[in-house]
VOPAGU-2260 file (C-alpha; in pm, 1 decimal, decimal comma):
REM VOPAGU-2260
SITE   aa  ch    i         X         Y         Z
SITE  UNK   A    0   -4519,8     293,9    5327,3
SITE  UNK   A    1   -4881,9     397,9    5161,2
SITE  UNK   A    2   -4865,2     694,0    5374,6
SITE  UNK   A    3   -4501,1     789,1    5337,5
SITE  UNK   A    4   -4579,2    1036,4    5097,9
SITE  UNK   A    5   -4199,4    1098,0    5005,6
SITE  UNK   A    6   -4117,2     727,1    4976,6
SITE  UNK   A    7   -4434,6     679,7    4718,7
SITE  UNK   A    8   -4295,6    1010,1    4496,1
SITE  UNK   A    9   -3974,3     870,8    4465,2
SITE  UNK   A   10   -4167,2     521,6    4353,9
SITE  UNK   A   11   -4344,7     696,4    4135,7
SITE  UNK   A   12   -4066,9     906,2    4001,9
SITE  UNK   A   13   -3898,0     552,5    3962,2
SITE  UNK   A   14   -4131,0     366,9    3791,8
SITE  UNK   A   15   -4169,6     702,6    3529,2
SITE  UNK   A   16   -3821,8     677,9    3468,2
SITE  UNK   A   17   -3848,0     302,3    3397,3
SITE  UNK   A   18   -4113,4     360,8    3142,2
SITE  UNK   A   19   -3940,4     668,3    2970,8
SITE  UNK   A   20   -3620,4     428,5    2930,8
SITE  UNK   A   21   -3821,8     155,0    2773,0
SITE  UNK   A   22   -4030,1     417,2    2546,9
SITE  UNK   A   23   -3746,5     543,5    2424,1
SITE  UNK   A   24   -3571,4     228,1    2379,9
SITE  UNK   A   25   -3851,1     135,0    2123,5
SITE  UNK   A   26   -3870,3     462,7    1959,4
SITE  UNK   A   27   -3473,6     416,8    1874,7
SITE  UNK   A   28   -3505,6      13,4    1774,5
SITE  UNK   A   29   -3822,8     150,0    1545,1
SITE  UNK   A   30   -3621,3     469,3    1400,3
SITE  UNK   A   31   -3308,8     304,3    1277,1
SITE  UNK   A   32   -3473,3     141,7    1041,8
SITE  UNK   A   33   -3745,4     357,4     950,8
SITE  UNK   A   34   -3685,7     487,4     603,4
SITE  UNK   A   35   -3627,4     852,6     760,7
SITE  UNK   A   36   -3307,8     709,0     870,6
SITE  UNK   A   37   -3159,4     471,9     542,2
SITE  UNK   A   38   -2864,6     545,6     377,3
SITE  UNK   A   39   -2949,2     714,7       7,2
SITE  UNK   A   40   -2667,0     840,1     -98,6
SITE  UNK   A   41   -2266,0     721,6    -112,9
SITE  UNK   A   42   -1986,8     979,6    -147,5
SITE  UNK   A   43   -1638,0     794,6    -275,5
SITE  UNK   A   44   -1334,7    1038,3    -181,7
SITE  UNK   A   45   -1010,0    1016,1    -325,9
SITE  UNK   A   46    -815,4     886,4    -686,1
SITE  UNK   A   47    -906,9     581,2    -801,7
SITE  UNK   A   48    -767,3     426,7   -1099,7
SITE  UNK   A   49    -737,3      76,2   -1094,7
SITE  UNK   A   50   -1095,8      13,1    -934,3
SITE  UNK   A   51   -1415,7      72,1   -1110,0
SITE  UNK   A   52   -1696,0     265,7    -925,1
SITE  UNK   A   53   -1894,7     -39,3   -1000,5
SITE  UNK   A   54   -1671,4    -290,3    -787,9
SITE  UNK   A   55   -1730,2     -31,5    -504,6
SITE  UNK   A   56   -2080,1     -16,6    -529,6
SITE  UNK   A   57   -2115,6    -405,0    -506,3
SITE  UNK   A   58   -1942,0    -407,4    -214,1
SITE  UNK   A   59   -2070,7    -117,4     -39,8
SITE  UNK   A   60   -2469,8    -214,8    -139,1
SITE  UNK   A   61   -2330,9    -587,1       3,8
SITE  UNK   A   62   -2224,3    -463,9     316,0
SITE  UNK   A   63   -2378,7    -185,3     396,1
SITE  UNK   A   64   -2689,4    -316,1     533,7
SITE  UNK   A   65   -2936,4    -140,0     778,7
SITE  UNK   A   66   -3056,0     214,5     865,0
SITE  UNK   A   67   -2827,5     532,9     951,0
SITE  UNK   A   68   -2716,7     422,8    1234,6
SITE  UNK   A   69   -2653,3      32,7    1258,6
SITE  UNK   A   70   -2442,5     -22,3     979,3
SITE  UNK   A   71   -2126,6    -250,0    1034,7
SITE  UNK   A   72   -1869,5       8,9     936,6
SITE  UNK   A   73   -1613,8    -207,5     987,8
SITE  UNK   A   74   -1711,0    -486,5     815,9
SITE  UNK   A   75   -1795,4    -270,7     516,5
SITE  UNK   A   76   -1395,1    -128,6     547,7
SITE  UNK   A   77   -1252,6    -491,6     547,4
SITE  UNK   A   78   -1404,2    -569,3     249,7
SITE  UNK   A   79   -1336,9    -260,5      60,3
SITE  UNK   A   80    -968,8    -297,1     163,4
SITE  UNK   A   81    -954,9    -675,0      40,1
SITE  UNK   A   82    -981,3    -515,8    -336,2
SITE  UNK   A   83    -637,8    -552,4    -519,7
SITE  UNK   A   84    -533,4    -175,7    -556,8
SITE  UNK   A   85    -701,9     -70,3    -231,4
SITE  UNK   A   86    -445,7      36,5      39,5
SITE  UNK   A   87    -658,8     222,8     317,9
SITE  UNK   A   88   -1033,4     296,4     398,1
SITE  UNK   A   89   -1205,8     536,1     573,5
SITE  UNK   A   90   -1590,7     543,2     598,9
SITE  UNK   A   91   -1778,5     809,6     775,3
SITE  UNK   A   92   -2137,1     875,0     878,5
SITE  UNK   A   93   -2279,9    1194,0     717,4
SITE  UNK   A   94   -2611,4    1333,1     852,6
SITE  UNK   A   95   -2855,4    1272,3     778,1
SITE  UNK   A   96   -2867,8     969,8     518,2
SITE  UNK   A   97   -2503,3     997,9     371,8
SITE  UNK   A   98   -2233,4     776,8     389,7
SITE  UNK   A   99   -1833,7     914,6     287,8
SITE  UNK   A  100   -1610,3     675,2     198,9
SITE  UNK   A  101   -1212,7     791,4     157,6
SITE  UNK   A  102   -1043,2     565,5     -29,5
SITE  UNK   A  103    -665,8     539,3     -43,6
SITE  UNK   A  104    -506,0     346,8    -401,9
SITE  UNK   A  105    -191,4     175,2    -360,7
SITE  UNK   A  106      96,2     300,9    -617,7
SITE  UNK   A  107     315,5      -6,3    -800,2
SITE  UNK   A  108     628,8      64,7    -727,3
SITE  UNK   A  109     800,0    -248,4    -896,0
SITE  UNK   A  110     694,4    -569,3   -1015,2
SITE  UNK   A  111     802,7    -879,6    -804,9
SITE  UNK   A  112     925,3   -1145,3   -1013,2
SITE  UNK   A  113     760,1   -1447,9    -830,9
SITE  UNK   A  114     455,7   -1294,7    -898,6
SITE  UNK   A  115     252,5    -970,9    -820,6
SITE  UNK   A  116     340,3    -593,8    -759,9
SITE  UNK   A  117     471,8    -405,7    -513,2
SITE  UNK   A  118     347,7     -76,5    -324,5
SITE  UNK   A  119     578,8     196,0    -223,0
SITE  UNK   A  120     543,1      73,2     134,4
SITE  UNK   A  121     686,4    -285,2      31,6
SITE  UNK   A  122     366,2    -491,5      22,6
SITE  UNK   A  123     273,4    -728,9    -228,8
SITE  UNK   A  124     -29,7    -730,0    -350,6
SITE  UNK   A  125    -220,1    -869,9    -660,3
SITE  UNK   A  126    -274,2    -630,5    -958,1
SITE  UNK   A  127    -275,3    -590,6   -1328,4
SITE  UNK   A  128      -9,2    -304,5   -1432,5
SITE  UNK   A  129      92,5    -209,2   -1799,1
SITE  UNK   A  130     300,6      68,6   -1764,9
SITE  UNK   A  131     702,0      10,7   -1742,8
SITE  UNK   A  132     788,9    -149,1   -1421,9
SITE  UNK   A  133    1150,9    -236,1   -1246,6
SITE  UNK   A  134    1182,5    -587,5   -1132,1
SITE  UNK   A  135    1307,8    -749,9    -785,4
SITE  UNK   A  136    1320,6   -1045,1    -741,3
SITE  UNK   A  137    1464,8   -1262,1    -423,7
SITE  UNK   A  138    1429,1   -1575,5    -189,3
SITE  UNK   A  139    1007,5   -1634,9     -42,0
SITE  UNK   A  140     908,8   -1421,8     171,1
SITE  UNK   A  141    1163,6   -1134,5     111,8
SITE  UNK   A  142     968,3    -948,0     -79,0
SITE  UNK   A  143    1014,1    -639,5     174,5
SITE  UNK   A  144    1366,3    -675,7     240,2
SITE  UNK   A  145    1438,8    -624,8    -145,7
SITE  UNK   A  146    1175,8    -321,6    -185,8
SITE  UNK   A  147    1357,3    -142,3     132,5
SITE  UNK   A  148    1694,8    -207,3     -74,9
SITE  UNK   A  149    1544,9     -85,2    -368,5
SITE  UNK   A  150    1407,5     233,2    -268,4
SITE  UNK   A  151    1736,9     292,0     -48,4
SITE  UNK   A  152    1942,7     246,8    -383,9
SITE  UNK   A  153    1726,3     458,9    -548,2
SITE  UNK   A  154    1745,1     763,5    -313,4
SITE  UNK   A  155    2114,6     753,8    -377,7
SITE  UNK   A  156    2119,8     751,6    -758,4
SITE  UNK   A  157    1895,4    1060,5    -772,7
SITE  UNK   A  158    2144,4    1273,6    -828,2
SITE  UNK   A  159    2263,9    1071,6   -1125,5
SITE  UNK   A  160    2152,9    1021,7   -1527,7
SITE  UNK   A  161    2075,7     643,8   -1414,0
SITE  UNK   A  162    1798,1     405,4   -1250,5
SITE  UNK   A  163    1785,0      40,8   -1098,5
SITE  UNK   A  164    1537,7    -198,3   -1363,8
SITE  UNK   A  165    1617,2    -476,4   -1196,2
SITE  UNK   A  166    1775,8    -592,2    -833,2
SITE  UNK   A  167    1779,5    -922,4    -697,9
SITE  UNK   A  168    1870,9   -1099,4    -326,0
SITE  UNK   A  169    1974,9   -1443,7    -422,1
SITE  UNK   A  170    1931,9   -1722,5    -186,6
SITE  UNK   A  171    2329,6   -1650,5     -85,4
SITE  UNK   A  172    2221,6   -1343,5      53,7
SITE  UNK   A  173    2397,9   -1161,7    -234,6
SITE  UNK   A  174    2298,2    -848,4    -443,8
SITE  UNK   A  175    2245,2    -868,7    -801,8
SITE  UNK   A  176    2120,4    -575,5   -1027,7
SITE  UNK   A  177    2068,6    -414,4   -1337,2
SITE  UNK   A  178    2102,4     -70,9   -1395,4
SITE  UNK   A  179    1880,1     142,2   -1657,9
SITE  UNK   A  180    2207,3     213,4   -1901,9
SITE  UNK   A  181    2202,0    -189,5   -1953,2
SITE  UNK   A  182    2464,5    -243,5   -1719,2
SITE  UNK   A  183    2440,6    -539,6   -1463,2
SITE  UNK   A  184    2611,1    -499,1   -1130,5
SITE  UNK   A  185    2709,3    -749,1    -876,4
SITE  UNK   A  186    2694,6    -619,3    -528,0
SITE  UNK   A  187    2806,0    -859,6    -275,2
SITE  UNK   A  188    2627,8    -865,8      40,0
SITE  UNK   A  189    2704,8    -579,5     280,4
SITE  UNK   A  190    2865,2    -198,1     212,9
SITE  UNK   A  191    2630,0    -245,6     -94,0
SITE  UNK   A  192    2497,6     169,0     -96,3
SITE  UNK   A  193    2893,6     252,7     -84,6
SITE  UNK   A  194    2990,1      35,0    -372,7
SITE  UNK   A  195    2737,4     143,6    -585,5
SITE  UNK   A  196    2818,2     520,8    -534,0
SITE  UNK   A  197    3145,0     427,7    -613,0
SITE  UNK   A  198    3097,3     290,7    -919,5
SITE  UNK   A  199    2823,7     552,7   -1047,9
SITE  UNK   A  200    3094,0     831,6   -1011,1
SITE  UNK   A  201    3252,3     624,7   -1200,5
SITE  UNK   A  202    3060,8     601,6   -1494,4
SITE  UNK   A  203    3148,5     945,7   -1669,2
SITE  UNK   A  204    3474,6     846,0   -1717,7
SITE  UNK   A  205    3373,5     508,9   -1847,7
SITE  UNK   A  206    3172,3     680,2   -2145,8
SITE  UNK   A  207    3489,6     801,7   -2254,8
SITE  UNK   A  208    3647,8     525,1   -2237,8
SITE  UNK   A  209    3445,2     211,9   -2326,4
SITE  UNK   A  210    3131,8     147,4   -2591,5
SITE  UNK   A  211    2920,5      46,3   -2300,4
SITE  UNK   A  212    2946,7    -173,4   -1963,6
SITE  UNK   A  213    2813,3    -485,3   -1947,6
SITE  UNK   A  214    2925,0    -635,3   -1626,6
SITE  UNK   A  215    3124,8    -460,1   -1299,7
SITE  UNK   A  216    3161,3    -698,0   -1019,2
SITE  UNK   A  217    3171,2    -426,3    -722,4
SITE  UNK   A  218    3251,6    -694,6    -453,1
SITE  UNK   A  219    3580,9    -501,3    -391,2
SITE  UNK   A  220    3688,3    -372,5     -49,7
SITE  UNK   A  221    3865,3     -48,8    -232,1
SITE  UNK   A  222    3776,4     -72,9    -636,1
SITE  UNK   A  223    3578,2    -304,7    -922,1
SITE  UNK   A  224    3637,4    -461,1   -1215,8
SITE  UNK   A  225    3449,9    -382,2   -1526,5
SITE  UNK   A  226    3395,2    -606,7   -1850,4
SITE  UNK   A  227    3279,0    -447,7   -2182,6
SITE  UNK   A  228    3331,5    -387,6   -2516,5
SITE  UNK   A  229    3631,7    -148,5   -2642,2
SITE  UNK   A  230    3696,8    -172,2   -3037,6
SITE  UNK   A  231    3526,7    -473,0   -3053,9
SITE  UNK   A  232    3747,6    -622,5   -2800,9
SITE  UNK   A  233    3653,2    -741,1   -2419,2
SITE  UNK   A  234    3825,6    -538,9   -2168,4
SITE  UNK   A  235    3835,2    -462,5   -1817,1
């Protein structure tokens, strides 16, 4: 083998590669946490209202531990997204000692009854909100099937001078709401977008005709009844 002169350069050649791999192994585990390569600066991206830049930086400074290149990304994201108004998060490298952070807020949507709010997307979350609110309201754990109602109801009455404040799914499996004119509206359990739109067209008319509504029972297969005040009388 000693005088296989092609068998000793590809030893050779071998045993440099061996030692380039290792060098270069230690130059990277030495330069990733070499100050040349630490994080100095933290770009937040994106509205933020309910979360102080503060509450970020805690959290960020917490978890964000290392040089350039070893930080846990993900665990930093997790944490970030555990923050009440926090929805989604995004964190990027930026070259050289950067680090971008897009942050997505949730927006309330309603307030759930039980306790906590709800996002347009129909997740409940924890928050502190003091602007006006509607209400829902419903059984443990239906929290999502009354925000998909909700939002479906309120697609329809777009086109209308009126809003749902409050909507409840009792434990019956019934609808229950209120509508912004004060008027509350029993919905029965199925056909409930039909009924509704029936009754709004209705409602012109009933300006003429009545003070204001106070209850319509809508649990009709072809009309409602309405109760309210006309000359100081109940009618319906």
């Amino acid at each position: 083998m000693w005088h296989n002169y092609r068998a000793l350069n590809k030893l050779s050649f071998g045993l440099i590669f061996v030692c380039l791999v290792f060098l270069l192994h230690a130059i990277f585990k030495v330069s990733i946490n070499s100050d040349l390569f630490m994080v100095k600066r933290i770009n937040f991206v994106g509205d933020i209202n309910h979360v102080s830049r503060d509450q970020f930086n805690s959290v960020v400074t917490k978890t964000l531990k290392g040089g350039f290149w070893n930080l846990n990304l993900r665990e930093a994201k997790d944490s970030l997204e555990q923050l009440a108004w926090i929805k989604n998060v995004e964190i990027k490298r930026n070259w050289p000692n950067a680090i971008d952070v897009l942050v997505s807020e949730r927006d309330a949507m309603a307030r759930w009854k039980p306790g906590g709010l709800l996002d347009d997307s129909g997740e409940l979350f924890n928050g502190a909100e003091d602007k006006r609110l509607p209400i829902l309201d419903g059984p443990i754990g239906q929290h999502e099937v009354v925000a998909a109602q909700y939002l479906s109801l309120t697609q329809l009455l777009e086109p209308y001078e009126v809003s749902i404040d409050q909507l409840r799914l009792t434990t019956q499996r019934s609808w229950l709401g209120q509508l912004s004119n004060g008027t509350v509206v029993a919905l029965g359990e199925k056909s409930i977008a039909s009924r509704l739109e029936r009754f709004i067209r209705f409602l012109p008319e009933s300006q003429s005709r009545y003070k204001s509504l106070k209850f319509a029972d809508l649990r009709y297969a072809n009309g409602f009844s309405v109760s309210s005040s006309v000359n100081g009388k109940d009618g319906s």
